[in-house]
Backbone as CSV, one residue per row, in Angstrom:
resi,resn,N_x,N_y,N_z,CA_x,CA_y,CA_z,C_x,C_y,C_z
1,UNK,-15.220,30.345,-6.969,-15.817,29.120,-6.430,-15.185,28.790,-5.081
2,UNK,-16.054,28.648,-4.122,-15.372,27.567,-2.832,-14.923,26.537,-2.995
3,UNK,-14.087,26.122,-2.215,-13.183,24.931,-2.002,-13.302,24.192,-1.212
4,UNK,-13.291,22.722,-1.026,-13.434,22.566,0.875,-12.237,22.735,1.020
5,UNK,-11.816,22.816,2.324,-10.824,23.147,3.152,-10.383,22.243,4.403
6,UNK,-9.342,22.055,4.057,-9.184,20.674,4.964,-7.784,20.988,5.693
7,UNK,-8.182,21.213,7.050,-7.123,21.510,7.883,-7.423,20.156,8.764
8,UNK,-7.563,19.112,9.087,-7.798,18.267,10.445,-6.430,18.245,11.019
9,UNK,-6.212,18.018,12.184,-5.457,17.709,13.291,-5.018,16.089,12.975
10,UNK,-3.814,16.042,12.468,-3.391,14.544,12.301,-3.367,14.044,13.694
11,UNK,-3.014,14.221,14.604,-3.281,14.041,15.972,-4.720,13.647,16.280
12,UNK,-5.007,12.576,16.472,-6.320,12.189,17.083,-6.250,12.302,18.929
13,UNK,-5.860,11.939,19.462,-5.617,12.574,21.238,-3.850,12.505,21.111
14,UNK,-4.042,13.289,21.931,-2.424,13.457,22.620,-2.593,13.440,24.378
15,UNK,-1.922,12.872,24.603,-1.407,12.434,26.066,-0.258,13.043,26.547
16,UNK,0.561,14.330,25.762,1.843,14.913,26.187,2.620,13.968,25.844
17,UNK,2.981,12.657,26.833,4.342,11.660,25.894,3.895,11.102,24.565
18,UNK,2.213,10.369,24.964,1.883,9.728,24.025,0.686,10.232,22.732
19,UNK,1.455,10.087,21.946,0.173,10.579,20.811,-0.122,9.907,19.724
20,UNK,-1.686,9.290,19.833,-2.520,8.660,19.002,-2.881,9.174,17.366
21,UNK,-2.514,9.170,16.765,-2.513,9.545,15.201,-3.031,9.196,14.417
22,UNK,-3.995,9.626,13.755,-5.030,9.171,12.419,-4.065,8.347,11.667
23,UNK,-2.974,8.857,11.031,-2.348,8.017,10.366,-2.296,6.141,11.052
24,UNK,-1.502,6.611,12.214,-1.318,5.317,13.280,-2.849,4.268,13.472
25,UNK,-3.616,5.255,13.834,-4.908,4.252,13.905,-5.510,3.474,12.867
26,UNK,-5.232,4.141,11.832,-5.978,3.358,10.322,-4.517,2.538,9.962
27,UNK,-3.403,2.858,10.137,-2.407,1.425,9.789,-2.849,0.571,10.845
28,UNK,-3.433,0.349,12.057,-3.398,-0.243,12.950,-5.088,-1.258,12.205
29,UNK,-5.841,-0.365,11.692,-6.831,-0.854,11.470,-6.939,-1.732,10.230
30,UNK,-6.173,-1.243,9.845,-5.453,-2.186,8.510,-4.966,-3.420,8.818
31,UNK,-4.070,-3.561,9.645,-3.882,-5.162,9.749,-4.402,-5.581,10.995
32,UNK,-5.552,-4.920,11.885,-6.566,-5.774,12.073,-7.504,-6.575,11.035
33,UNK,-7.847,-5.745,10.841,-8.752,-6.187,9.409,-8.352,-7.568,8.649
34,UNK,-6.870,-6.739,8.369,-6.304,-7.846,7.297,-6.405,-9.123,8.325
35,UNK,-6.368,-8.969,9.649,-5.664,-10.419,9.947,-7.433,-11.179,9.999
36,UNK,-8.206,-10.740,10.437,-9.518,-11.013,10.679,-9.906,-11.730,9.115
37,UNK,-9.496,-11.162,7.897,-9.781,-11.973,6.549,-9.429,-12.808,6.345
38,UNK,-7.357,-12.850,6.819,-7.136,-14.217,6.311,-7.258,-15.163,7.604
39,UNK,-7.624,-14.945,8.973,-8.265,-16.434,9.913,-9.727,-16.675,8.993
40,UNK,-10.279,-15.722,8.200,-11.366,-16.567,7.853,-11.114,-17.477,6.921
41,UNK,-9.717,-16.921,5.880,-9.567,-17.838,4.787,-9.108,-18.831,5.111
42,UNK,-8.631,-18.842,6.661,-7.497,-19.993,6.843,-8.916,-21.151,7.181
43,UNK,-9.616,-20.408,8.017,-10.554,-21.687,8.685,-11.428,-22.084,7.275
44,UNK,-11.524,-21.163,6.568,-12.266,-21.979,5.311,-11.708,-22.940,4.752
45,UNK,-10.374,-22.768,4.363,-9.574,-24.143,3.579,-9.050,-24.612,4.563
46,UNK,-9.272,-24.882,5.820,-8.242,-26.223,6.180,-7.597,-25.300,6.708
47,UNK,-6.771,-24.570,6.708,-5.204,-24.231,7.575,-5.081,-23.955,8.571
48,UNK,-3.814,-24.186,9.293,-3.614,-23.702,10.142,-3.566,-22.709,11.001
49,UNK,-4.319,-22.264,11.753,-4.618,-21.199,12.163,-3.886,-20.423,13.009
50,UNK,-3.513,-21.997,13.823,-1.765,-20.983,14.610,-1.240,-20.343,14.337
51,UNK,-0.861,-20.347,12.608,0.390,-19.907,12.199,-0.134,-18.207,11.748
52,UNK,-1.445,-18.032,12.199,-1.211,-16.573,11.296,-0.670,-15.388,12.377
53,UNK,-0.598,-15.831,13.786,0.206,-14.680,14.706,1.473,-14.450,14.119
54,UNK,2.552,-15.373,13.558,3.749,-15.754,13.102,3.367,-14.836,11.160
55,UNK,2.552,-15.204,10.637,2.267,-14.463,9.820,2.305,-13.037,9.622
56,UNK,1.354,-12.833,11.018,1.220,-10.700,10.760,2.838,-10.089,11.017
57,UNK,3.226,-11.194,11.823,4.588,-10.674,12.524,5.616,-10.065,11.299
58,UNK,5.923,-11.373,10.452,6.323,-11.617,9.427,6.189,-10.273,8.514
59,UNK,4.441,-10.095,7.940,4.190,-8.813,7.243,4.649,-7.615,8.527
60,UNK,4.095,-7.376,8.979,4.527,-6.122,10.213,5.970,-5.487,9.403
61,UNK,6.784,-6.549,10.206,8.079,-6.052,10.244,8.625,-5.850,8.556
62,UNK,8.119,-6.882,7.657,8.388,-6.750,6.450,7.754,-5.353,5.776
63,UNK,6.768,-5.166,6.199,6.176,-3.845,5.668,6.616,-2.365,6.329
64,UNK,7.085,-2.318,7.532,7.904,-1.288,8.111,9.098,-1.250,8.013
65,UNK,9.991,-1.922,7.645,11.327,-1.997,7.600,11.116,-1.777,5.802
66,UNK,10.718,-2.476,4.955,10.619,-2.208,4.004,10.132,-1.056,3.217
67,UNK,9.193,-0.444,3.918,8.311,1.012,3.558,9.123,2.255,3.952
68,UNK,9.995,1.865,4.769,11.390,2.650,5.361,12.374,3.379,4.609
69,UNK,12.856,1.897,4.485,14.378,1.790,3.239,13.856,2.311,2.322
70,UNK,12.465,1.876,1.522,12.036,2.343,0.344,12.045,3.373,0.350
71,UNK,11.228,4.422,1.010,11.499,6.040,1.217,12.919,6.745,1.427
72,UNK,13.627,5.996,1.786,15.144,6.857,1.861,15.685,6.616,0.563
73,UNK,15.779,5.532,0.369,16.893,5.110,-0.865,15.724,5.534,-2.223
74,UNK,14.408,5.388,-2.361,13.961,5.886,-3.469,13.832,7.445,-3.889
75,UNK,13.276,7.729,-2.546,13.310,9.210,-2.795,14.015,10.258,-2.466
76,UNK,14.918,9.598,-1.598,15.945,10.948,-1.098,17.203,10.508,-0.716
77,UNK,17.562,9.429,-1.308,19.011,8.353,-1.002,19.804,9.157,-0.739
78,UNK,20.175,10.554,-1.121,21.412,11.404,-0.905,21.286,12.297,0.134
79,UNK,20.030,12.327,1.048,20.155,12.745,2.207,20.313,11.951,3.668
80,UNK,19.281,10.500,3.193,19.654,9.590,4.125,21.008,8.680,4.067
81,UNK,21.565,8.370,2.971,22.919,8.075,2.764,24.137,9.083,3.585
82,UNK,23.640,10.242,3.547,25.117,11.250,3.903,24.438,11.145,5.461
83,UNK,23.995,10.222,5.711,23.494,10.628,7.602,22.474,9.134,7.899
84,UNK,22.968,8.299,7.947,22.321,6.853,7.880,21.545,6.372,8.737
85,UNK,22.069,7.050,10.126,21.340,6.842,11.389,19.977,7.370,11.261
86,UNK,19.638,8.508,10.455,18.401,9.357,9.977,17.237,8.078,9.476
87,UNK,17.693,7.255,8.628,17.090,5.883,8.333,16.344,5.459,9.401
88,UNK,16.546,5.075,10.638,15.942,4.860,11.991,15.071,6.363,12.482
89,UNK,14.996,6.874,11.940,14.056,7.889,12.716,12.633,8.139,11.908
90,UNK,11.508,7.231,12.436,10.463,6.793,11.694,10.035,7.607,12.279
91,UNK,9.864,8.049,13.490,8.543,8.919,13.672,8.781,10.261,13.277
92,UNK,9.852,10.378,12.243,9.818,11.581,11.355,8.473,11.563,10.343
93,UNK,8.452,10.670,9.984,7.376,10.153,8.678,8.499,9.417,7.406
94,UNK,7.901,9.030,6.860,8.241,8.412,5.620,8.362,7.344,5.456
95,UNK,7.293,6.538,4.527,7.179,5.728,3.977,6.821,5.316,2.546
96,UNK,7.271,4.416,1.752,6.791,4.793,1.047,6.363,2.912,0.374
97,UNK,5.222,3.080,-0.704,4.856,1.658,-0.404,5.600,0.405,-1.572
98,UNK,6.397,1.268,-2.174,6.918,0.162,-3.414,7.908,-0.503,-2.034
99,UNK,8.584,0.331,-1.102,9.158,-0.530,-0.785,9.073,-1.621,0.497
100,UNK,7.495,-0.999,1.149,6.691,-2.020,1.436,6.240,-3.771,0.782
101,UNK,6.286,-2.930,-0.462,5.699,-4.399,-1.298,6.592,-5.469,-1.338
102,UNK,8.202,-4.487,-1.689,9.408,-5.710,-1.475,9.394,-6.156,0.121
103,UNK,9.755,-5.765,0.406,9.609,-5.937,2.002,8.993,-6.768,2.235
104,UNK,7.137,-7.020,1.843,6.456,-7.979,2.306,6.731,-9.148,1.454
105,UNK,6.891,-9.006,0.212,7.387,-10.145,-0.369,8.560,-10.818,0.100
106,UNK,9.454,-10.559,0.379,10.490,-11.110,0.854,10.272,-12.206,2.413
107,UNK,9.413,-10.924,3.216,9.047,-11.592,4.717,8.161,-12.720,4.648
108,UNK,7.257,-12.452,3.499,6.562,-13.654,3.457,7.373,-15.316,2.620
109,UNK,8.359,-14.803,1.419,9.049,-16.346,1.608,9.763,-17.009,2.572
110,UNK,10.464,-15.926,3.660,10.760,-16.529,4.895,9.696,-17.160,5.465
111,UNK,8.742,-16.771,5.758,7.869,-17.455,6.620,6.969,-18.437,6.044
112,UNK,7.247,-18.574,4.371,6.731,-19.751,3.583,7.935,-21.229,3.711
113,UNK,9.250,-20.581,3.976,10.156,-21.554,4.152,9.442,-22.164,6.159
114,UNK,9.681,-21.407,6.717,9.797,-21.571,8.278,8.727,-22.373,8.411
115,UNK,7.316,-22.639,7.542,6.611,-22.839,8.030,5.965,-23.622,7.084
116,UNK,6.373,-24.349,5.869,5.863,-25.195,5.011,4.807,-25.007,4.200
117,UNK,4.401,-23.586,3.912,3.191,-23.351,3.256,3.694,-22.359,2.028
118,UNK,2.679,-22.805,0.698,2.612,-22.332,-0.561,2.827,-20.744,-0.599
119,UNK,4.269,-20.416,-0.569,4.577,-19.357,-0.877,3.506,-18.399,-2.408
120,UNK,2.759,-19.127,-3.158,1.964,-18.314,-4.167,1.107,-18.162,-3.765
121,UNK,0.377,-19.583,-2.911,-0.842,-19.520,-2.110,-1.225,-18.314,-1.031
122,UNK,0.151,-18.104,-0.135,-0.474,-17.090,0.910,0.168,-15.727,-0.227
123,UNK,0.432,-15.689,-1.357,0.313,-14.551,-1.936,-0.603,-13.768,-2.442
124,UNK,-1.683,-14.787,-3.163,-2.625,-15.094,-3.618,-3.912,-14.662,-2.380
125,UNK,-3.639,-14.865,-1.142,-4.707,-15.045,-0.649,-4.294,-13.648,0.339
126,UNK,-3.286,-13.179,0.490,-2.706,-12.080,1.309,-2.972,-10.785,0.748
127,UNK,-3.294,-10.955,-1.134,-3.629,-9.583,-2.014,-4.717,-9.060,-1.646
128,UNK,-5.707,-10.284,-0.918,-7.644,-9.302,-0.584,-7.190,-8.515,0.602
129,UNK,-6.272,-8.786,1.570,-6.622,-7.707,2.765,-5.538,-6.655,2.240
130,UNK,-4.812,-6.640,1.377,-3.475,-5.983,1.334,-4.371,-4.573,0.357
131,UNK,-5.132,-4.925,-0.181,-5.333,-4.058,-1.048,-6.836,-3.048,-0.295
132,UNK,-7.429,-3.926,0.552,-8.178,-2.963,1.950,-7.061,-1.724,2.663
133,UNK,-5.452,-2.812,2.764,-5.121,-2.153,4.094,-4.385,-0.740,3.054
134,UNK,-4.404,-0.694,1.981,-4.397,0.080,1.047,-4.698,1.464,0.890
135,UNK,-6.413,0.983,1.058,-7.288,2.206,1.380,-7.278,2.883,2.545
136,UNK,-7.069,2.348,3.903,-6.924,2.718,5.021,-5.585,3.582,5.033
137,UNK,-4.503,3.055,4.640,-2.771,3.844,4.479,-3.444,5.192,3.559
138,UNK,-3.801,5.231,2.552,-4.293,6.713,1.741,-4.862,7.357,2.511
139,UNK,-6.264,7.471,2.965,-7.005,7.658,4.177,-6.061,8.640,5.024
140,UNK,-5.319,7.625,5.430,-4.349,8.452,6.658,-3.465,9.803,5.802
141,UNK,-3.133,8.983,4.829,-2.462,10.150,4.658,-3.114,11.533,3.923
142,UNK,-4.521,11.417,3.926,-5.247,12.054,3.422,-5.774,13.258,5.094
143,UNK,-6.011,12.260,6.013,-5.145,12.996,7.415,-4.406,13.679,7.961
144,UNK,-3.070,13.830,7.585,-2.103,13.766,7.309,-1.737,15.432,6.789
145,UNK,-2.553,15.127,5.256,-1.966,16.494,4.509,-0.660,16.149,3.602
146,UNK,-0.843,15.087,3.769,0.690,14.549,1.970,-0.232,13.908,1.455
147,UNK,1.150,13.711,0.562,1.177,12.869,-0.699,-0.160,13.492,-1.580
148,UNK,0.297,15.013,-1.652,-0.898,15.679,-2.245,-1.136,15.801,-3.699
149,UNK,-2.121,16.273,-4.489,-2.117,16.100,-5.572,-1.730,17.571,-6.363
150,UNK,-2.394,17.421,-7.859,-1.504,18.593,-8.071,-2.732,19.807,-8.527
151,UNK,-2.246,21.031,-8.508,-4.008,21.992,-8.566,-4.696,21.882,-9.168
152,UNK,-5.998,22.227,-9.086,-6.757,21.788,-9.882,-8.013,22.881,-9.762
153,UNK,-8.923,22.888,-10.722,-10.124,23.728,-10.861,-11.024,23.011,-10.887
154,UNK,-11.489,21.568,-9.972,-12.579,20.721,-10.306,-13.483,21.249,-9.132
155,UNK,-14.666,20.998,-8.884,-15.395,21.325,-8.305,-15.360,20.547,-6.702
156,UNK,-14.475,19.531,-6.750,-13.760,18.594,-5.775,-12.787,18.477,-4.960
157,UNK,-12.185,19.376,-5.854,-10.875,20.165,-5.052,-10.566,20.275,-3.796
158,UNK,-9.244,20.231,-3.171,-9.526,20.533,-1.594,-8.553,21.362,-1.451
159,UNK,-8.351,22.080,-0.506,-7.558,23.045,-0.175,-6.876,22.827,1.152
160,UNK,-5.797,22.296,1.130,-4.728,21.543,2.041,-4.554,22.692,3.084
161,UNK,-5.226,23.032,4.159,-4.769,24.313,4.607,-3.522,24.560,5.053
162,UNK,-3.178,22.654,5.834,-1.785,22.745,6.370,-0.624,23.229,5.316
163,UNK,-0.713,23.147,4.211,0.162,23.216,3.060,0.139,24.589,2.471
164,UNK,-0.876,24.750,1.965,-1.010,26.550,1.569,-2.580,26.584,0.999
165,UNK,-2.574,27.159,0.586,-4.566,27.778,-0.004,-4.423,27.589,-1.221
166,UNK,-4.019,26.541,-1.818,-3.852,25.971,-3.203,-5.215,24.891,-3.698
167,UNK,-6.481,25.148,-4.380,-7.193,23.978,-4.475,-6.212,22.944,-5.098
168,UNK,-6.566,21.821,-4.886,-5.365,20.301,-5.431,-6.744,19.166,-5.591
169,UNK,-6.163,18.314,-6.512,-6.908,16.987,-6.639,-6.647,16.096,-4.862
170,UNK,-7.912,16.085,-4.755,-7.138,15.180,-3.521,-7.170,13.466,-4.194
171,UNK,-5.780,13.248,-3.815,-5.224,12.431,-4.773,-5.149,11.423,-3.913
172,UNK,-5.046,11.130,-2.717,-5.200,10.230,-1.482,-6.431,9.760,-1.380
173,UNK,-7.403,10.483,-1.782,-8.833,9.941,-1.611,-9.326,9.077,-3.225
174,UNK,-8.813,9.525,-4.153,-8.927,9.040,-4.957,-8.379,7.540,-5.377
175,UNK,-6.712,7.495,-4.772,-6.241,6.048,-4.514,-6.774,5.470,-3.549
176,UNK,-6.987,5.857,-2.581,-8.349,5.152,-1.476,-9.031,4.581,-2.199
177,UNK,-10.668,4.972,-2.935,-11.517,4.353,-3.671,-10.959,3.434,-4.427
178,UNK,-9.853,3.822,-5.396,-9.535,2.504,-6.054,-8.974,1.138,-5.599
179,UNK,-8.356,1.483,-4.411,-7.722,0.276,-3.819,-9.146,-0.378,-2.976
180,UNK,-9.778,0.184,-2.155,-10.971,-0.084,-2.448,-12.354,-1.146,-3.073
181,UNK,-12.186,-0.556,-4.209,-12.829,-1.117,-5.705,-12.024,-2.234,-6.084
182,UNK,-10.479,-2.612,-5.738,-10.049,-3.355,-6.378,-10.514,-5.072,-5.173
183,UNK,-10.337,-4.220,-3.626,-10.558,-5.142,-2.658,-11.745,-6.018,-2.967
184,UNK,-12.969,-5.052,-3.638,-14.107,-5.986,-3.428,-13.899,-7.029,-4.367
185,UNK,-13.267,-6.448,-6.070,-13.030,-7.370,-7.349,-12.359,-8.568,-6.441
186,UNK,-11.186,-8.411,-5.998,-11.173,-9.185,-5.568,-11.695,-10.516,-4.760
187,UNK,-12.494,-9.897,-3.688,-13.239,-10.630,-2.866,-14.179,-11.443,-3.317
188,UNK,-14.635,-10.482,-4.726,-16.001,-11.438,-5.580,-14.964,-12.918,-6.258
189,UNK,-13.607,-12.623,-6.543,-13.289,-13.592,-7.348,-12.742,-14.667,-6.864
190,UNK,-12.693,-14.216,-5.199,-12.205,-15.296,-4.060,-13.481,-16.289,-3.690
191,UNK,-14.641,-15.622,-3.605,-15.829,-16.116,-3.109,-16.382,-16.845,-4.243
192,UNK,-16.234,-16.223,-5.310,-17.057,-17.061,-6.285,-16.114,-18.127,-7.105
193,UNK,-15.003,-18.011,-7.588,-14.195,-19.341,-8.115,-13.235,-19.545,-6.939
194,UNK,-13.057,-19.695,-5.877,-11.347,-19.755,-5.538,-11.398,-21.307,-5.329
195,UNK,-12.085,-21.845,-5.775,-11.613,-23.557,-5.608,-11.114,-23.732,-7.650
196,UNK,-11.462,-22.751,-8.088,-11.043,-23.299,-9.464,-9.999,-21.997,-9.633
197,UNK,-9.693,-21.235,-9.158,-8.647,-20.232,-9.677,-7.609,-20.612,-9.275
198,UNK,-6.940,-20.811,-10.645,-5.064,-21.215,-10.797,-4.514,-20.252,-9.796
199,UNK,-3.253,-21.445,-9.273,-2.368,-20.196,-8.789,-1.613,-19.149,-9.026
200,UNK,-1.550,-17.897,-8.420,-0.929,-17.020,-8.793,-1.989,-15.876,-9.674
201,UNK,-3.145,-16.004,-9.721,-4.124,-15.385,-10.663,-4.601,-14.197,-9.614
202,UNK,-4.827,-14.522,-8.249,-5.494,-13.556,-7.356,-4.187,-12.162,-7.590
203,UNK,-3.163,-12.869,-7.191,-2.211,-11.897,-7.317,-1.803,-11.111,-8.531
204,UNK,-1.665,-11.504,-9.230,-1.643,-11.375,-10.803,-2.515,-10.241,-10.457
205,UNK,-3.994,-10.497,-10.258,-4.939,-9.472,-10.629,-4.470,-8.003,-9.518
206,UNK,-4.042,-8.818,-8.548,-3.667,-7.463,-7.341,-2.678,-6.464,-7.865
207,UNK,-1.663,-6.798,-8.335,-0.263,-6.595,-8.611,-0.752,-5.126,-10.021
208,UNK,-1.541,-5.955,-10.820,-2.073,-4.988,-12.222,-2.740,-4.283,-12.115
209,UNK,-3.718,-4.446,-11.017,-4.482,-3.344,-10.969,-4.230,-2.066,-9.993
210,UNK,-3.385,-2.333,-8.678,-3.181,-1.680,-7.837,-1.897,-0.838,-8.214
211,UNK,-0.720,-1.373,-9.132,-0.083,-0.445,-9.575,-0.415,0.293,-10.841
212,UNK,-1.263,-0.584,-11.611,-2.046,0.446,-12.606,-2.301,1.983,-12.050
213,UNK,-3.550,1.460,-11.506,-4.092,2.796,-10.821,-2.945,3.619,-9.837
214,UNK,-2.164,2.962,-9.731,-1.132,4.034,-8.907,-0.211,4.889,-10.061
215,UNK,-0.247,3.702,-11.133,1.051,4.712,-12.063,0.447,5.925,-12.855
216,UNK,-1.002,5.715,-13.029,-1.898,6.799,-13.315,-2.296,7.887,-12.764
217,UNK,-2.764,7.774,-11.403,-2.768,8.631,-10.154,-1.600,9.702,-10.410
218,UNK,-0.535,8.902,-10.591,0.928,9.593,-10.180,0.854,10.934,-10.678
219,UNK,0.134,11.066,-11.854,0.166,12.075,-13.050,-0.527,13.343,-12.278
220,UNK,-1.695,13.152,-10.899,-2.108,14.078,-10.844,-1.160,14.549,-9.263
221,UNK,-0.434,14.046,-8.937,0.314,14.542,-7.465,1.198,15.647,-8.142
222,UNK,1.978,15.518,-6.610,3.278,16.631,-6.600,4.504,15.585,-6.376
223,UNK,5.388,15.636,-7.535,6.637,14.767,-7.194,6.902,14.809,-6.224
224,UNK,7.384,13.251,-5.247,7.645,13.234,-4.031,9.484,13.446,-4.053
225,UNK,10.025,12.832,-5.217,11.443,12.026,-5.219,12.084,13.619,-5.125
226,UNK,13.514,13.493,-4.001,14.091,14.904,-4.327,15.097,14.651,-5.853
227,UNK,15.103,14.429,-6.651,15.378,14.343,-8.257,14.295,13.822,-8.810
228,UNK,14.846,14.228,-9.975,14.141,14.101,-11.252,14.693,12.325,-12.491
229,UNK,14.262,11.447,-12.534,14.882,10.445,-13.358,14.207,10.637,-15.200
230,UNK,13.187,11.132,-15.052,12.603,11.502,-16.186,11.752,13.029,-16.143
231,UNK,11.934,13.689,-17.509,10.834,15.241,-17.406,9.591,14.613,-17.367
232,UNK,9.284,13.032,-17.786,7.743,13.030,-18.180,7.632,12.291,-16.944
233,UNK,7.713,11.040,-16.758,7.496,9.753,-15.276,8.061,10.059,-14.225
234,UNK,7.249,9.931,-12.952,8.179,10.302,-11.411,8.466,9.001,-11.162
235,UNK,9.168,8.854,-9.782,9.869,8.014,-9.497,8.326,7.102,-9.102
236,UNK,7.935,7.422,-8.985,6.548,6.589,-7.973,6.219,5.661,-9.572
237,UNK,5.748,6.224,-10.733,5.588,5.843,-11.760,6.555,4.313,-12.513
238,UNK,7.638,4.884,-12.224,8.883,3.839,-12.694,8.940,2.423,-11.876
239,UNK,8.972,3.003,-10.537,8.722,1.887,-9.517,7.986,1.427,-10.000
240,UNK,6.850,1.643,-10.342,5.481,0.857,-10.484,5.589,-0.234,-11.815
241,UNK,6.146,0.454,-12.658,6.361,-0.515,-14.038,6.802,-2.007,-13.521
242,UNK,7.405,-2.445,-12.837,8.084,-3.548,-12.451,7.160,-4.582,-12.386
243,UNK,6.306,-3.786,-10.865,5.265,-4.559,-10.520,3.938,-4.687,-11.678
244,UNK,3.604,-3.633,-12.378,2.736,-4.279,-13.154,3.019,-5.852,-14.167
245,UNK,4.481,-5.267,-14.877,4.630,-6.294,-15.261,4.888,-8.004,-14.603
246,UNK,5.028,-7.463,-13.374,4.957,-8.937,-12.399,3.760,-9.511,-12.691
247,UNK,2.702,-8.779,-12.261,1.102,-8.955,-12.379,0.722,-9.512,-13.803
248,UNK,0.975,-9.216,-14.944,0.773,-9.459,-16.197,1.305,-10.835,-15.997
249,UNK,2.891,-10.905,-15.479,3.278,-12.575,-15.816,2.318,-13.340,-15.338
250,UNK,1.927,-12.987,-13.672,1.536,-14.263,-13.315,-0.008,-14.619,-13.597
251,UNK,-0.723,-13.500,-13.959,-2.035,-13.710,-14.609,-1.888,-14.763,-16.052
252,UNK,-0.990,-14.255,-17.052,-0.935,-15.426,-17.773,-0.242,-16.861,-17.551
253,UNK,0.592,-16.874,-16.735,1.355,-17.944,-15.913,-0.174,-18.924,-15.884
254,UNK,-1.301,-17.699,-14.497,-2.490,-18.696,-14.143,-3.250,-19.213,-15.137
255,UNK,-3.112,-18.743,-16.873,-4.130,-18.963,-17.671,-3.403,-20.123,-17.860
256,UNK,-1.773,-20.636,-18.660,-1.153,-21.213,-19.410,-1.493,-22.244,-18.349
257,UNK,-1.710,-22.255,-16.825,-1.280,-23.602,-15.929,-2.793,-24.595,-16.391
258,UNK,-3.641,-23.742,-17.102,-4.875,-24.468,-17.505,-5.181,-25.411,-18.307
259,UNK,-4.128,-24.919,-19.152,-3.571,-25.813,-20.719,-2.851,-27.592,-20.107
């Protein structure tokens, strides 16, 4: 059977110093996007609109500094530890997104303190573009040529050329769609109750479903972590347990606040 075959040029133009990158353009398009959703949410309820330049800033740096650390210390702590300065060298690659998620969580209670607004609220309302800018990050790295999946005999198969002539699940395209699928659930449940949905419920739903489908996914990649913490769960998997169960609390948190 044929395979497709997927060699693209992660390089979208090169300029000799400067080079434009599929990966780079769809993170870039990602929090355009994102920011374009929440000025709409802001002008829908009332808010302040000033404050969302101070906002992206906030995620930006929280999601790159955080997606950083996360990749060294989760998956390869004993190479970036014995050489620390290596930590700062991003345009190696590596990121990885559990530790994005801390990252943005964190940047955003700073900027819920700095700036007087419902730390659950812009959580709640930050999960619809987060889980777009989702699909766009897979995408890229589906660009890219990582975060590949593991072989396979489906009729779907792709054959990573940069990597070797192995058909594989493409496993990037597959977390794409779901993050995806989860954006629109979302969007329907923003548009249609969000004057009656408790707080903490949007997120709740983000948190369960987006690491769901990630801790499942996991099963069909190629371990990223250089060790092993379990023969059966990768590290991507374990990470993920945390956050689901975050998601579970605050979904029932939003039911009990009804009572």
């Amino acid at each position: 059977m044929d395979y497709f075959v997927w060699n693209a040029d992660p390089i979208l133009v090169d300029f000799g110093m400067l080079q434009i990158r599929w990966y780079g353009l769809l993170f870039a398009a990602a929090f355009l996007t994102g920011y374009q959703i929440i000025k709409s949410i802001y002008l829908k309820e009332n808010k302040n609109v000033e404050n969302i330049d101070s906002l992206f800033v906030h995620i930006f740096l929280g999601t790159l500094i955080g997606a950083r650390l996360g990749h060294c210390l989760f998956y390869d702590p004993v190479y970036y530890l014995s050489d620390p300065v290596k930590i700062l060298y991003v345009w190696q690659g590596g990121l990885a997104s559990h530790g994005g998620g801390i990252g943005i969580f964190i940047s955003l209670y700073i900027y819920s303190k700095r700036f007087k607004e419902s730390y659950i609220w812009i959580l709640d309302r930050l999960a619809i573009p987060t889980a777009l800018a989702g699909a766009f990050i897979r995408t890229g790295n589906f660009f890219n040529s990582e975060i590949t999946g593991t072989p396979s005999s489906m009729p779907w198969a792709v054959v990573f050329k940069r990597i070797d002539f192995v058909p594989r699940h493409p496993v990037q395209l597959y977390e794409a769609l779901s993050y995806a699928l989860i954006f629109i659930f979302l969007i329907f449940l923003y548009k249609k109750f969000y004057k009656s949905l408790n707080s903490g419920m949007l997120f709740g739903v983000f948190l369960s479903c987006v690491f769901s489908a990630r801790f499942f996914l996991e099963f069909l990649k190629v371990k990223q972590a250089s060790y092993n913490l379990t023969g059966f769960l990768s590290a991507g998997q374990i990470l993920s347990i945390p956050f689901i169960a975050a998601g579970i609390f605050f979904i029932i948190r939003s039911f009990m606040s009804e009572q």
